[in-house]
C-alpha positions in Angstrom: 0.0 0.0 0.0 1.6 3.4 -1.0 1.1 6.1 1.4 0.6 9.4 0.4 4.0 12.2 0.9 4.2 13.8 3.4 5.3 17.7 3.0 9.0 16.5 4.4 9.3 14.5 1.6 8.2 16.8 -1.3 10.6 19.4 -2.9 9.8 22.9 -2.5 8.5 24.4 -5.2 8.8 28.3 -6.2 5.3 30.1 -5.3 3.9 31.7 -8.8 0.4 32.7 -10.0 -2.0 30.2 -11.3 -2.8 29.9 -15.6 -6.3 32.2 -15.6 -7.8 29.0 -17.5 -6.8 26.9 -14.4 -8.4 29.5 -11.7 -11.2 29.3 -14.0 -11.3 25.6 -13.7 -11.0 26.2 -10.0 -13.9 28.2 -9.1 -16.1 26.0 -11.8 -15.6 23.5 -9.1 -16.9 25.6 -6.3 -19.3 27.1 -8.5 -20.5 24.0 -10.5 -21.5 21.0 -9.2 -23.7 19.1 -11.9 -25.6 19.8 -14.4 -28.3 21.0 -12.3 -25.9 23.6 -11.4 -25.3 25.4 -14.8 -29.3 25.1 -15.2 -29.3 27.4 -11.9 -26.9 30.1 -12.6 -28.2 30.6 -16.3 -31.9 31.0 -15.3 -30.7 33.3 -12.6 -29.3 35.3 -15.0 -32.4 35.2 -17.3 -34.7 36.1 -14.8 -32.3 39.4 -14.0 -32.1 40.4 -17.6 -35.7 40.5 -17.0 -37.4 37.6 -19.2 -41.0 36.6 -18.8 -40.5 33.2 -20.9 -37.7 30.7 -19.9 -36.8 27.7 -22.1 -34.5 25.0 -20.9 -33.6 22.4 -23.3 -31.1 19.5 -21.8 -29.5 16.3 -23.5 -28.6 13.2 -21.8 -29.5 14.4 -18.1 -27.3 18.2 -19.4 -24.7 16.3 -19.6 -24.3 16.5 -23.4 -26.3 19.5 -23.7 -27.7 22.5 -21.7 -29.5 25.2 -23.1 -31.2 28.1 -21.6 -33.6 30.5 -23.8 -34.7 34.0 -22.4 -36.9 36.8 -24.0 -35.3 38.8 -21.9 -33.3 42.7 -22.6 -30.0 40.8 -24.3 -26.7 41.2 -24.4 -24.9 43.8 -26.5 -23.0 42.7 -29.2 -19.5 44.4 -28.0 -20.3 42.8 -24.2 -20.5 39.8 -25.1 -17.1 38.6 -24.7 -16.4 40.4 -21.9 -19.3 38.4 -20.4 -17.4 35.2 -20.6 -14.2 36.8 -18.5 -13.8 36.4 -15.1 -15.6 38.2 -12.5 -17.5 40.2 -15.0 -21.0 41.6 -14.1 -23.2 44.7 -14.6 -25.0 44.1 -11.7 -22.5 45.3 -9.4 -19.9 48.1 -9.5 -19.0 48.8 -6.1 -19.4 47.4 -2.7 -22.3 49.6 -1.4 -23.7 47.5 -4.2 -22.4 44.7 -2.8 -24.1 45.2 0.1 -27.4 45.7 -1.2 -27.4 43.1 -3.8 -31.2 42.8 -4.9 -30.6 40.4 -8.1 -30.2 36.9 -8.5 -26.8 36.8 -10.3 -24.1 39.1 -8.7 -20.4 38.0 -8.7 -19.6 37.4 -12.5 -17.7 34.1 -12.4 -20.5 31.7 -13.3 -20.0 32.1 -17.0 -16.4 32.0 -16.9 -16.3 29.1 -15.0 -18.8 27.1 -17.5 -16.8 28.2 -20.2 -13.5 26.6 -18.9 -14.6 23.0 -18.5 -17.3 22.5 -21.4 -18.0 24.0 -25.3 -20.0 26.9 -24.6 -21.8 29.8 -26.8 -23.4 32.8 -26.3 -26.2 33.8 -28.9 -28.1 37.2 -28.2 -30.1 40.2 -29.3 -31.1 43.5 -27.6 -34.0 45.6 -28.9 -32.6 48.3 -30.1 -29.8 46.2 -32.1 -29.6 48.7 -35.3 -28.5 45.4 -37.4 -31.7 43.8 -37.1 -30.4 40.4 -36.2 -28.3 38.6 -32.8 -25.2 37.6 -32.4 -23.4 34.1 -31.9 -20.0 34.1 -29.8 -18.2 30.8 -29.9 -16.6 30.5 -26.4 -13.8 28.7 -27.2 -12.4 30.4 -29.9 -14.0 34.2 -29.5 -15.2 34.0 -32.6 -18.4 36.3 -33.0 -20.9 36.1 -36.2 -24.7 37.2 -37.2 -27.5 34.7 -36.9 -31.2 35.5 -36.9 -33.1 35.8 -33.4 -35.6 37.5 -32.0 -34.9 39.7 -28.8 -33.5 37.5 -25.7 -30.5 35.6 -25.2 -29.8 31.6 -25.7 -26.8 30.4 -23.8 -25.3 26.8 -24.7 -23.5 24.5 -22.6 -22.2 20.9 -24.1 -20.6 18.5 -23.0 -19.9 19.6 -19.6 -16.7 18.5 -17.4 -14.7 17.6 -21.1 -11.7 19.8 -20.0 -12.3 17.9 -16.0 -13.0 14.4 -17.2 -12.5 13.3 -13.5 -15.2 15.5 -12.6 -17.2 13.6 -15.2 -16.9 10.7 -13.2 -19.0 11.3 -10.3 -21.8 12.3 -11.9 -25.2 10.4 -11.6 -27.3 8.3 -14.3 -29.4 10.3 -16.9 -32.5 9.8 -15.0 -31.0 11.4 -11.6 -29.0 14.8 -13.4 -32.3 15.5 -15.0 -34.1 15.4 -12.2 -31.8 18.2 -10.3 -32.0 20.1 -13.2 -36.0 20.2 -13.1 -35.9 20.8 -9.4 -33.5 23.3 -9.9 -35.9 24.9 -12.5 -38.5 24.0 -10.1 -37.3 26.6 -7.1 -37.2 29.4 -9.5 -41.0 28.5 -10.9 -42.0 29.2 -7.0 -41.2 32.0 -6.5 -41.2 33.9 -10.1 -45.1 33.2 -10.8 -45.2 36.1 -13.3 -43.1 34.1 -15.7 -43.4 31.3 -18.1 -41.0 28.0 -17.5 -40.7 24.9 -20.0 -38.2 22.0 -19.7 -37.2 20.0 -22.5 -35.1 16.7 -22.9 -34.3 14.6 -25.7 -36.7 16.7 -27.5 -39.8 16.1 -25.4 -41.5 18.8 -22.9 -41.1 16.8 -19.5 -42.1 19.7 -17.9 -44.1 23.5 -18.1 -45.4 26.0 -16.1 -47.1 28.9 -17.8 -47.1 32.3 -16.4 -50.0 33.1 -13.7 -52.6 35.3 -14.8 -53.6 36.5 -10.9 -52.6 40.2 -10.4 -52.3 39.6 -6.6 -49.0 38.4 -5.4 -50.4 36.2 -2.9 -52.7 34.7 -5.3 -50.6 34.3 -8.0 -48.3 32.5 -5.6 -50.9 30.0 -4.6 -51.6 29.5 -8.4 -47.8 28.5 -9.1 -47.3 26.6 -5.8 -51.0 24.6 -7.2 -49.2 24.4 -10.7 -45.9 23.1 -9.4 -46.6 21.8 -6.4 -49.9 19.7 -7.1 -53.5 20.8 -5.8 -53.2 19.0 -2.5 -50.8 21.5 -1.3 -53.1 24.1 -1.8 -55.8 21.7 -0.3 -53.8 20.5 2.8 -52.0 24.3 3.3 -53.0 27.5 5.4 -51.8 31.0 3.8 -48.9 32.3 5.8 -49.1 36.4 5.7 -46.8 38.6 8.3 -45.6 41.6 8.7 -42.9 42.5 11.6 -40.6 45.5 11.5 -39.3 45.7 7.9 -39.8 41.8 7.6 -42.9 40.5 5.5 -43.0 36.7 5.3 -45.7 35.2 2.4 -46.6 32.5 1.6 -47.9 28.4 2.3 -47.5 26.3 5.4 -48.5 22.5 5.2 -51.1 21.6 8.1 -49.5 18.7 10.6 -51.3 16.1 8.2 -49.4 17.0 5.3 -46.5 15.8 6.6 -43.5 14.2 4.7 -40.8 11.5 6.0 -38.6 13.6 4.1 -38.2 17.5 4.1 -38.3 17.4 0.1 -41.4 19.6 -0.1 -39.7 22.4 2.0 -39.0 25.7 0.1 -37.7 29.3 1.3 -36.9 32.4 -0.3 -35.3 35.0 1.4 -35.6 38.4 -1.4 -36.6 36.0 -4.2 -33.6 33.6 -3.9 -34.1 30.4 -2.9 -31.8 29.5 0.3 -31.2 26.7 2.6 -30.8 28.5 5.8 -30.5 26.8 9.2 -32.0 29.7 11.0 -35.2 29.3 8.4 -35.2 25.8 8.4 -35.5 25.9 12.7 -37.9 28.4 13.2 -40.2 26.4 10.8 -39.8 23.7 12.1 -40.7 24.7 15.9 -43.6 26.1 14.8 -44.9 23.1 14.2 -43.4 21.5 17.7 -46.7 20.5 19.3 -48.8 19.8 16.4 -46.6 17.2 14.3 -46.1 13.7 15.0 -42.9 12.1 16.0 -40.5 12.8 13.2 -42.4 13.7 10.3 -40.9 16.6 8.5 -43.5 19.7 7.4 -44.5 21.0 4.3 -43.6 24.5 3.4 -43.0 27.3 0.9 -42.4 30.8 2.6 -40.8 34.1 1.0 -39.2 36.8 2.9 -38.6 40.0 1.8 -36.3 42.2 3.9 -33.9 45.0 3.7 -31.3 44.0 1.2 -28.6 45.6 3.4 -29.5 43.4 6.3 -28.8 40.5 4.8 -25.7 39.0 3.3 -25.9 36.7 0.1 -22.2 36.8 -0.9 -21.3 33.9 1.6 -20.7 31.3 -1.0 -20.2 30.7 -4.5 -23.3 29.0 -5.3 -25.4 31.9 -3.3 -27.5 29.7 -1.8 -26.2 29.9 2.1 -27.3 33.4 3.6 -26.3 35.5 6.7 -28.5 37.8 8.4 -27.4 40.7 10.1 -30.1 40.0 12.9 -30.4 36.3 12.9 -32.9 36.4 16.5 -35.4 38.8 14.7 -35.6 36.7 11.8 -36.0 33.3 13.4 -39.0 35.1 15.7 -40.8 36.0 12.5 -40.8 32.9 10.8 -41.9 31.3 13.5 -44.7 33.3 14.3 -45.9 33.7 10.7 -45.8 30.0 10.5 -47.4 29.4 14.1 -50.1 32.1 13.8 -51.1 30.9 10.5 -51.6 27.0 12.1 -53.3 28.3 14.9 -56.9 29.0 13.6 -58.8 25.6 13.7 -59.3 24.1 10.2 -63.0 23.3 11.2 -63.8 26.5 11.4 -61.7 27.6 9.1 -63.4 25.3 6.6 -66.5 27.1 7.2 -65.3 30.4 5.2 -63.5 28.4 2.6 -64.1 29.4 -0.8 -65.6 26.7 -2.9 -63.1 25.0 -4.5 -62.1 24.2 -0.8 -59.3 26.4 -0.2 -59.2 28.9 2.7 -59.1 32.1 1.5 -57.5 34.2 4.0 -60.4 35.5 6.3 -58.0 35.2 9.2 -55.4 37.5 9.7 -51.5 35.6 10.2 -50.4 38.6 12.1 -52.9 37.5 15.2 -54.3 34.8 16.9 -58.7 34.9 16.3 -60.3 36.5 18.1 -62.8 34.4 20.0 -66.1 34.7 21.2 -65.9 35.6 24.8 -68.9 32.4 25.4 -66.3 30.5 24.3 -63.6 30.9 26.9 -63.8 28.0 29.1 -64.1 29.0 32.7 -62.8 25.9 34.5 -59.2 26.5 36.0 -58.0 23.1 34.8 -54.2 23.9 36.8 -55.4 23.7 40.4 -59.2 22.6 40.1 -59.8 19.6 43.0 -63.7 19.3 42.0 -62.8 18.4 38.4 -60.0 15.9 39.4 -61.7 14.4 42.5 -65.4 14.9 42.2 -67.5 12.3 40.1 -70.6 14.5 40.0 -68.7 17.6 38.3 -69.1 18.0 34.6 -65.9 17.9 32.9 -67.9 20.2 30.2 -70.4 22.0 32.6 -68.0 25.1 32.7 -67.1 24.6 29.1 -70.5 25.5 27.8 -73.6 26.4 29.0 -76.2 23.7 28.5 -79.5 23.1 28.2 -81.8 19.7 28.9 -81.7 18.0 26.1 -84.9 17.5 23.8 -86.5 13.9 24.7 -88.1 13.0 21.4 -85.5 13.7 19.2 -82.3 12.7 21.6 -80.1 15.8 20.0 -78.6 18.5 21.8 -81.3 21.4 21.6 -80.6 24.0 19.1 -78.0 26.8 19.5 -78.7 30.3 20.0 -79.3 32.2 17.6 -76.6 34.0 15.2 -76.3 37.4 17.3 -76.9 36.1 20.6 -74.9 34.2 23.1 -76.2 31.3 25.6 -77.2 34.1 27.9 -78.5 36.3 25.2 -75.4 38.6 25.6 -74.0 40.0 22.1 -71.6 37.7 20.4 -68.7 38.3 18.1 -69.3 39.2 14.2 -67.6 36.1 13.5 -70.0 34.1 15.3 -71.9 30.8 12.9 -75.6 30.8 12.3 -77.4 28.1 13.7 -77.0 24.7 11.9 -73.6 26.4 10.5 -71.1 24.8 13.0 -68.2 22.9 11.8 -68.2 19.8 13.5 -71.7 19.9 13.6 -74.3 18.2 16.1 -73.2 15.2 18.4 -75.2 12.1 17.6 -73.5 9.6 19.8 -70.7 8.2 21.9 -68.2 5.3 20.5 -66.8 2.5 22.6 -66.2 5.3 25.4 -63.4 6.4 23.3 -64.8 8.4 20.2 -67.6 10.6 19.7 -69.7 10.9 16.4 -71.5 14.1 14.9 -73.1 14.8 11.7 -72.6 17.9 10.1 -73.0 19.1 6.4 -70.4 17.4 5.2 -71.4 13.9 6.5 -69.7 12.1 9.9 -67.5 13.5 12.1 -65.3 11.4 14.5 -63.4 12.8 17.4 -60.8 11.2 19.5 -62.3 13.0 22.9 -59.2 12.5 25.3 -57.1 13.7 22.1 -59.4 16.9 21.6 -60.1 18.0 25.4 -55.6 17.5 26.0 -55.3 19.9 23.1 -58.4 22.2 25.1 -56.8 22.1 28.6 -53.5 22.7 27.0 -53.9 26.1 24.9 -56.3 27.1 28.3 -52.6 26.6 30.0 -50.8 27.9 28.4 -52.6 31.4 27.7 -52.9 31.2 31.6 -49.2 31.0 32.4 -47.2 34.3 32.2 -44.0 33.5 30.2 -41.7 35.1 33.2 -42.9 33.2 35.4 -40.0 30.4 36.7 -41.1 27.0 36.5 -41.2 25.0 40.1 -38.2 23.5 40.7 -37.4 20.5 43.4 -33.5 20.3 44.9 -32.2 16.9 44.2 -31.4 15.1 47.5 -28.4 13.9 45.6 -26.9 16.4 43.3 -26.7 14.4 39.8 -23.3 15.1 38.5 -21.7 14.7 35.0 -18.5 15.4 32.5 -19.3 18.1 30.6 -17.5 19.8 27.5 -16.1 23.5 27.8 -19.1 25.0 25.8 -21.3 23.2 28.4 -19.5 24.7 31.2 -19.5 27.8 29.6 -23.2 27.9 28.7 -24.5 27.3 32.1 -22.6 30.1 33.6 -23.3 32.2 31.7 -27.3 31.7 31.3 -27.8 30.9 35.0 -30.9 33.1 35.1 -32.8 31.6 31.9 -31.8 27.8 33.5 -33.5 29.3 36.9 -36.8 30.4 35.0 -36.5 26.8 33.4 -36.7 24.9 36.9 -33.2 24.1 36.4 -30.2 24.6 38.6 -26.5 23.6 37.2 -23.4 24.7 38.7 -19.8 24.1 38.2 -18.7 20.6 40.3 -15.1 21.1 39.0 -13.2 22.8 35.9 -14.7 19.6 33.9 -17.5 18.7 35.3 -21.1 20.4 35.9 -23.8 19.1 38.6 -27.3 19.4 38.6 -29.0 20.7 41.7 -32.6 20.9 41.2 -34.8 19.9 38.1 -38.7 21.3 37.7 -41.0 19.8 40.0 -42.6 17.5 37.0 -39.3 16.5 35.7 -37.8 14.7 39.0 -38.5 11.4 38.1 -37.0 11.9 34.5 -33.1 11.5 33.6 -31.1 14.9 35.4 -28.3 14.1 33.4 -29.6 14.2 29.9 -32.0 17.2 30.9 -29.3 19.5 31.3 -27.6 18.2 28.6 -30.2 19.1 26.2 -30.9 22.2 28.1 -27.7 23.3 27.5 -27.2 22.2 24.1 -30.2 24.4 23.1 -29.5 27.1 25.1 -25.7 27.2 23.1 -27.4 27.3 19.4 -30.8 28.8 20.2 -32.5 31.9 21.7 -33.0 31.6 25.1 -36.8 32.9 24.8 -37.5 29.8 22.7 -35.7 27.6 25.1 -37.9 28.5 28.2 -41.0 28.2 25.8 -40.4 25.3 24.5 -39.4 23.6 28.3 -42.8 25.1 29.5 -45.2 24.0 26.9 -43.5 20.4 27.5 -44.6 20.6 31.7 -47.8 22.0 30.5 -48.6 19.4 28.1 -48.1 16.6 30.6 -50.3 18.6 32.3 -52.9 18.9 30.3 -52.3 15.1 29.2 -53.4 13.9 33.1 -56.0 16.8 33.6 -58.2 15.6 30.1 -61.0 13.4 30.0 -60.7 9.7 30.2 -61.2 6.9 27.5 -64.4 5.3 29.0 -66.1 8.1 30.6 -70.1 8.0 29.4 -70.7 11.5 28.0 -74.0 13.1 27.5 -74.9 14.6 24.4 -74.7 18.3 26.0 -71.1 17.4 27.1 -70.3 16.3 23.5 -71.7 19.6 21.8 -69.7 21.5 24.6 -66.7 19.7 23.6 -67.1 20.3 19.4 -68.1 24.1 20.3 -64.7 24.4 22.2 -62.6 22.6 19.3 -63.9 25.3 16.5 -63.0 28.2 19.0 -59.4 26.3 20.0 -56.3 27.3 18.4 -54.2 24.0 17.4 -57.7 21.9 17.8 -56.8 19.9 14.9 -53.9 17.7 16.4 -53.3 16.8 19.8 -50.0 17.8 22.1 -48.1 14.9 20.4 -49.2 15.8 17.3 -51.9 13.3 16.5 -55.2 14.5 15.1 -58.2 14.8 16.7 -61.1 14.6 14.0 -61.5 13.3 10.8 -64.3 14.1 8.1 -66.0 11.1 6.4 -67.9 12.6 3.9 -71.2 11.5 2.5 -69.5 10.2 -0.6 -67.6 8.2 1.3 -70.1 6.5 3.1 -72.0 5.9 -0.3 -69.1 4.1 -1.9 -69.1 1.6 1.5 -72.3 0.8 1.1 -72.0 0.8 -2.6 -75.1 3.5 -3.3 -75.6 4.8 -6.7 -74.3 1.6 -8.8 
């Protein structure tokens, strides 16, 4: 086996400047990947040069071929070879520009990295071109002639990695380079809605997208995402639709049930580029913390728009890692856009659909809904002995105000009036006429476990301890003042453990946010950290591997997420022993009370593990069990 020299071995040699055509060869490795790559930095610069058509034509995966047509403003004939030289743009000129960068192509190397390791030509017209025709540069050999087009630019790519055939190597079957390239194509189709995309290969359209007719961004966004995306995500989304400070965040978020294994379907823009930004990427995900199931992975496709300034794009070659200037502010929004926007109940939600089935935006993102003030349960589900010791109590009683129900028809008696509440006091505009609700009327009580209703749609079915957790949790948690400290018990033994510099750092440092999370870890020696006291609900749990996650969030996140996120835990055991029990006979009243709370519950949908609580079975449904119409 040879092993490789080591720098004692090797002769010095004299330090000189590289061949241009081998620092060209360099960046085109930082710079190009695949094909997939070249597909991405040539529609980025078609969508700058302002086209409203973009056709991509590829051979053998791009591999053999790439080509990218425009409709765009063109390239002048005497700038077109200086568009193939290194670091040559006209979208920058200075670095106040640099700083403010607000197009998708920037640093000027792209096409001079192309050109160095495949055949490449450039073939343009402008529309003021006095000669009435474009013109075709041969990369290679700078040769420039006439050739009929009409006003745009084509840009061809063959046989990529020739001059790198080691390159070549690594590449994937056919099948797989195409489909980066039409993902690739796909991110800008998301976010560009206003223009027309078509992908080609071997001379058949394997893909097209045509420009959105809606006039309102928002709407024309849900057209594309519906176009690219499929109608179910439309179907399965809520619209996303915050503003905070100079930060305005649009676009889809995938209820819980729309979940993935894989996080394949998540998409986010930050000033029209598409990034993959671990800042983003967290605060969507812990939006959806307590409403997604184990590890499932959400569905998303949100667009910031911010202050150029205050962000910084020119972090690597490809452009598509980002750094903010306030990374805390920008996490908070995201989160909230996404969390307000899953917080209205789909079941009410449904009611002021539009009728293709798609929400339509009557609830505002920037705020939670505003509910009816009959609809605040009045129980004190933290500290209530009657409802955890007394049979006789209603677990519903306080929930709603009831009536007896009607004898000859065994359904709940009829709601009040639209206008009115259950004691004839005035009631929010948003309020549902009778017959209107949701989840409609309770009809019956399953195996102790599930309870039935009918409403216009058909059945509804509802997992009751599932629904009243989710209840007793939001009732919680809008009780409990965020600066308040968790309890905390001292450990009669204090639970030490070896613990890494960062971890010894951390907990000095953020030994006031670790005393509003219950928690109390000091330093046991230079190397070691011990755990004092853990929060009153926690001290049967492992000390040790609470502080270590603790602290391991505390080092990488905000600390105002931290506590949150520790409190709704406590609270959702909380809520988890303080619901109603499988097996407990309900009447019919109770049931209503229960459905009326869901549609006026933020997060009703899914449980605090993320489970739901309801499903629809439709009438059509039923029919095709039972077989009715054939």
């Amino acid at each position: 086996m040879n092993l490789p020299s080591t720098p004692d071995s090797l002769p010095r040699r004299p330090i000189r400047e590289l061949p241009d055509e081998l620092v060209s060869q360099i960046a085109a490795g930082e710079v190009v990947e695949r094909p997939a790559s070249v597909v991405r930095e040539l529609v980025d610069n078609a969508l700058d040069a302002g086209a409203r058509q973009i056709t991509v034509r590829l051979l053998a995966g791009g591999v053999r071929l790439i080509s990218v047509e425009d409709d765009g403003s063109g390239i002048p004939r005497e700038e077109l070879a200086v568009a193939l030289k290194r670091h040559a743009t006209s979208k920058i000129a200075s670095l106040q520009d640099l700083e403010s960068v607000g197009t998708m192509g920037f640093r000027g190397e792209a096409l001079a990295a192309i050109n160095s390791i495949a055949d490449m030509s450039l073939l343009s017209r402008t529309e003021g071109d006095a000669t009435a025709h474009a013109w075709l540069l041969d990369g290679r050999s700078g040769e420039l002639k006439p050739i009929a087009r009409s006003r745009g630019t084509t840009v061809e790519v063959r046989e990529l990695f020739y001059a790198t055939p080691a390159r070549r190597k690594f590449l994937k079957t056919d099948a797989t380079e195409l489909a980066h390239c039409i993902e690739a194509v796909r991110r800008h189709a998301l976010v560009r809605p206003d223009v027309g995309f078509a992908i080609w290969h071997e001379g058949k359209l394997v893909e097209q997208w045509r420009a959105c007719e809606a006039t309102a961004e928002l709407d024309a966004h849900a057209q594309r995402l519906g176009d690219v995306l499929g109608s179910e995500m439309l179907a399965q989304s809520v619209a996303v639709d915050y503003r905070s400070g100079n930060l305005h965040i649009t676009g889809r978020a995938g209820i819980p049930d729309a979940a993935r294994s894989r996080a394949d379907q998540q998409f986010a823009y930050v000033n029209g580029r598409y990034v993959r930004d671990k800042v983003m990427t967290h605060a969507a995900r812990s939006a959806y913390e307590d409403v997604l199931h184990g590890h499932r992975q959400p569905v998303y496709a949100l667009y910031v728009v911010m202050d150029p300034t205050r962000v910084d794009v020119n972090v690597h070659p490809t452009k598509i890692e980002v750094r903010f200037r306030d990374s805390r502010e920008v996490h908070q929004a995201v989160r909230h856009a996404v969390e307000n926007a899953l917080a209205a109940p789909r079941a009410a939600a449904a009611a002021l659909a539009s009728p293709n089935g798609i929400v339509t935006g009557s609830f505002e993102s920037n705020r939670p809904p505003t509910l009816s003030p009959w609809a605040q349960p009045a129980i004190n589900f933290g500290a209530n002995q009657s409802y955890q010791q007394n049979p006789r109590v209603s677990d519903f009683e306080a929930m709603w105000p009831v009536q007896p129900a009607a004898a000859t028809t065994g359904f709940a008696p009829e709601p009040a009036p639209a206008g009115t509440s259950p004691h004839n006091g005035p009631l929010e505009a948003a309020a549902l006429p009778p017959g209107d609700w949701p989840l409609g009327r309770a009809i019956a009580q399953l195996q102790g476990i599930y309870v039935l209703a009918e409403n216009t749609q058909g059945l509804v079915v509802v997992d009751m301890h599932a629904a009243h957790e989710r209840i007793v949790y939001e009732r919680l948690k809008n009780q409990l003042d965020t600066s308040t400290a968790i309890a905390s018990q001292p450990l009669l033994i204090p639970a030490t453990f070896a613990a890494s510099p960062q971890e010894v750092a951390t907990a000095e440092a953020a030994t006031d946010t670790l005393a509003a999370l219950g928690l109390e870890i000091t330093p046991f020696s230079p190397r070691t950290l011990a755990v004092r006291a853990v929060p009153t609900s926690l001290v049967q749990g492992d000390a040790v591997e609470l502080a270590r996650s603790v602290l391991a969030e505390l080092a990488q996140h905000d600390a105002s997420t931290v506590i949150q996120r520790a409190q709704n835990e406590l609270l959702s055991t909380m809520a988890c022993h303080g619901a109603v029990r499988a097996n407990r006979k309900l009447t019919l009243e109770e049931m209503n009370g229960l459905l009326r709370q869901m549609e006026a519950t933020e997060r009703s949908d899914q449980c605090n593990h993320g489970r739901p609580t309801w499903r629809q079975v439709s009438i059509k449904e039923l029919d095709a069990l039972f077989m009715r119409g054939r």
